[in-house]
N, C-alpha and C positions, 0 to 999 in steps of 0.2 A: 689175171696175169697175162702178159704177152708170150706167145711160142718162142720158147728156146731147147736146146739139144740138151741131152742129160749122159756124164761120161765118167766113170767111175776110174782115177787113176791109180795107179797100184804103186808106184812111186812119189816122193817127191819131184824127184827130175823127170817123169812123164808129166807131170801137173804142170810144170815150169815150163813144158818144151808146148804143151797147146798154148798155157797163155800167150807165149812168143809167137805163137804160128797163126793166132786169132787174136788180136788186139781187142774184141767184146766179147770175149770168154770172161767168169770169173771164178773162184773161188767159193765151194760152200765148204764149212767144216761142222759145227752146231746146226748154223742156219738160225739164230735166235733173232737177228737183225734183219739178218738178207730175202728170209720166208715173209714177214711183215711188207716190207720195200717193194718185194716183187708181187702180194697181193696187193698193195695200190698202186700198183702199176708206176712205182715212182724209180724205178731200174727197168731196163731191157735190156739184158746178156745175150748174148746169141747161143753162150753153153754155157752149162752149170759144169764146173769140174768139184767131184767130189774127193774129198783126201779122208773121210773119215774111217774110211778102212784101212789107210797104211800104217802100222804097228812100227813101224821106226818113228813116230811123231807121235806114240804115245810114253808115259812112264813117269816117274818120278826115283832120283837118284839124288846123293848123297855124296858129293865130291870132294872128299876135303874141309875148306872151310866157304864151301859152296854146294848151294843144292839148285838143281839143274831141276828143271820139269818141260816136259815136251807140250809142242805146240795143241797138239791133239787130247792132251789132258783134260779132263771136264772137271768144273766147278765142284764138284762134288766129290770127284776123287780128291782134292786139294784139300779141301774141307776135311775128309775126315780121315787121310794120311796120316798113318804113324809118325812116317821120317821129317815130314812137314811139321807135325805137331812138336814134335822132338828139337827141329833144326831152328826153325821160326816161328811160333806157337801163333804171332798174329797174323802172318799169312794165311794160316787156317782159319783164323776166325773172319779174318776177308771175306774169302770164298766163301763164307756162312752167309754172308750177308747181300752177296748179290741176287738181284731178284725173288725168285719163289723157288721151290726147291723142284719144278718144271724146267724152268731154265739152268739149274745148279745142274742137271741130271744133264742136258743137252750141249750148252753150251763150253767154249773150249777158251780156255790160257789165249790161244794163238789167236781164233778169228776177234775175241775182246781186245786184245794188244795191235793186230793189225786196223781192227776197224777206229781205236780210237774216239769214241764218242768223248765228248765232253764230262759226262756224267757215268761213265763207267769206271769201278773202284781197281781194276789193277793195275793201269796207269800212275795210279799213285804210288800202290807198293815199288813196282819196276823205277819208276823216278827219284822215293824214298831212299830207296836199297842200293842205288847207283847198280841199279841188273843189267846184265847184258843180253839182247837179242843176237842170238843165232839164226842164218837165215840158209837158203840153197846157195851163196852167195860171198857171203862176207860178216863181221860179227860187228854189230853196230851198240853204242853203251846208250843208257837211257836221255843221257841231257842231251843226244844228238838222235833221237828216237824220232820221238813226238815235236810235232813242228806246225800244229794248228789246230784247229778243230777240223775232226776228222781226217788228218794227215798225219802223214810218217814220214819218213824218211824213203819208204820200199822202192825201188824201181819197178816197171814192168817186169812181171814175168819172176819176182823175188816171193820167194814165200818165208814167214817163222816156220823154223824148225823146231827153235826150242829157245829158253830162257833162263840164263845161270843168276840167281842170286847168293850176292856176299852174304853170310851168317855173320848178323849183328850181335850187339851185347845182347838191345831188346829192342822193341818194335809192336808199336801198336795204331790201332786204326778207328775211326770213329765219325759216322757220318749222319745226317741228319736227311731224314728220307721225306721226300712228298708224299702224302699221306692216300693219293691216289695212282700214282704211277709208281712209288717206289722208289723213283730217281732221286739220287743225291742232289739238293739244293747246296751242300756243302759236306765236302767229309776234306778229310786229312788224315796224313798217314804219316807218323812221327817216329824216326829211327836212331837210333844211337850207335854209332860206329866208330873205330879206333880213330877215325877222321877229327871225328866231330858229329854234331846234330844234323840232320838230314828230315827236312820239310817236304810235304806235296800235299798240294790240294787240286783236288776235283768238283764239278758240277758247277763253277761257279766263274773260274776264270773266260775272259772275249778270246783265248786264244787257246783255254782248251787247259789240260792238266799243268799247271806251275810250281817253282819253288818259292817257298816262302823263307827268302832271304834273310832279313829282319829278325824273325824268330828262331833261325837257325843260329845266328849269331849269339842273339842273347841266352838261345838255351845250349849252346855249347860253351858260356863260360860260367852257366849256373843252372844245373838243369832243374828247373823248381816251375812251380805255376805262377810265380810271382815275379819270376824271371821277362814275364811276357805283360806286365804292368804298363803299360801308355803305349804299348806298340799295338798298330793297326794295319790294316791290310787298304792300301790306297782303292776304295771305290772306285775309279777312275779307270780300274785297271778289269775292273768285275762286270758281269754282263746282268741286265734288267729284264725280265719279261710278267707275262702274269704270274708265274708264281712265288715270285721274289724280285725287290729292287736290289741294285748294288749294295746301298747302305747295310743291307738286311741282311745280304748274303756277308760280308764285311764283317758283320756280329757274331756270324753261323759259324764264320772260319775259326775266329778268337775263340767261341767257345767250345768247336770241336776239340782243337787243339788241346785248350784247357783237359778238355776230356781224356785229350791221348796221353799227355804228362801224367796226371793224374793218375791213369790205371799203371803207367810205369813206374810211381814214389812208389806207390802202394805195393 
């Protein structure tokens, strides 16, 4: 690691008011990504601002016909949530499923939504669910969230505070894991709402988590598994590397999908 300062903020808007006063301050909350990064020396912040002690960025509530979970929430708490289990039963079983139940205990709602990786699964639910981020700031909706690999929408100096999602009919999720890292090669997260069908996929998109258009269409005007017969996800549009070509990952999506209809007939 490179030397950097360590400053525990007791606020959101203390956290907000260094990043603004130090442009190579950043952010730790878990630390699941940013601890890895900063032992190969592939970051140097000048300060670590810590937020996992502010108890206004943790919780999980029940608003209506929305449930709100704070930035500061860990994997774990989401997972085995009454009010979760209760409001959105496949959002729990999300949280199940990200990494090892090391990181489910550390890891938080917020620094996964703010970091954005390609291959992390709540990107999906949040895009699925049409959720909306809450920030120190302004409240931003998911199709205007996520804006690339590894990118947001955040300014300097914005933090999640928190994350309101719409209570669907139903919702379910389904990803297909590398069998060494664990990362999604392909998952999808498949939601039903008084809208309509609502598509997202992870792990697999060049530009990072997307909707899957195509099949949104067809399973909102027949939601069956048979609804999604000759439509394909243009490889074109999917990313190659060694652990999957486009074509491959293309097949992964069709079948996840398959998978997520499927536990919803049933």
């Amino acid at each position: 690691m490179y030397n950097f300062d360590y400053t525990r903020a007791g606020s959101a808007e203390q956290a907000a008011q260094i990043l603004t006063d130090d442009e190579d301050a950043t952010l730790i909350a878990g630390g699941q990504t940013l601890i890895p990064t900063l032992k190969q020396r592939l970051a140097a912040p000048s300060k670590l601002v810590d937020i996992s002690g502010i108890d206004d960025l943790r919780g999980i509530t029940r608003e209506g016909d929305r449930l709100a979970i704070g930035a500061m929430t860990r994997h774990a708490e989401v997972q085995t949530s009454d009010i979760v289990r209760d409001a959105i039963p496949g959002l729990a079983e999300l949280a199940g499923l990200i990494g090892d139940p090391h990181v489910r205990h550390r890891g938080t709602l917020g620094g996964s939504v703010a970091n954005n990786d390609p291959a992390a699964d709540y990107p999906a639910a949040l895009l699925a669910l049409g959720a909306t981020v809450t920030t120190n700031k302004r409240e931003i909706v998911a199709d205007d969230f996520f804006v690339g690999l590894f990118e947001t929408a955040l300014d300097e100096g914005e933090i999640v505070t928190r994350v309101s999602f719409p209570i669907p009919k139903a919702m379910a999720y389904a990803k297909h894991r590398n069998p060494a890292s664990r990362y999604a090669l392909a998952g999808v997260c498949v939601a039903r709402l008084d809208q309509g069908v609502r598509v997202a996929v992870i792990g697999s998109g060049q530009d990072g988590v997307f909707r899957w258009e195509a099949a949104e269409q067809a399973l909102t005007a027949d939601f069956s598994t048979g609804a999604l017969d000759g439509i394909e996800v243009d490889p074109d549009t999917l990313m190659s590397d060694i652990h999957g070509q486009a074509d491959y990952r293309a097949n992964l999506i069709r079948v996840m999908t398959l998978q997520a209809v499927g536990r919803l007939q049933g």
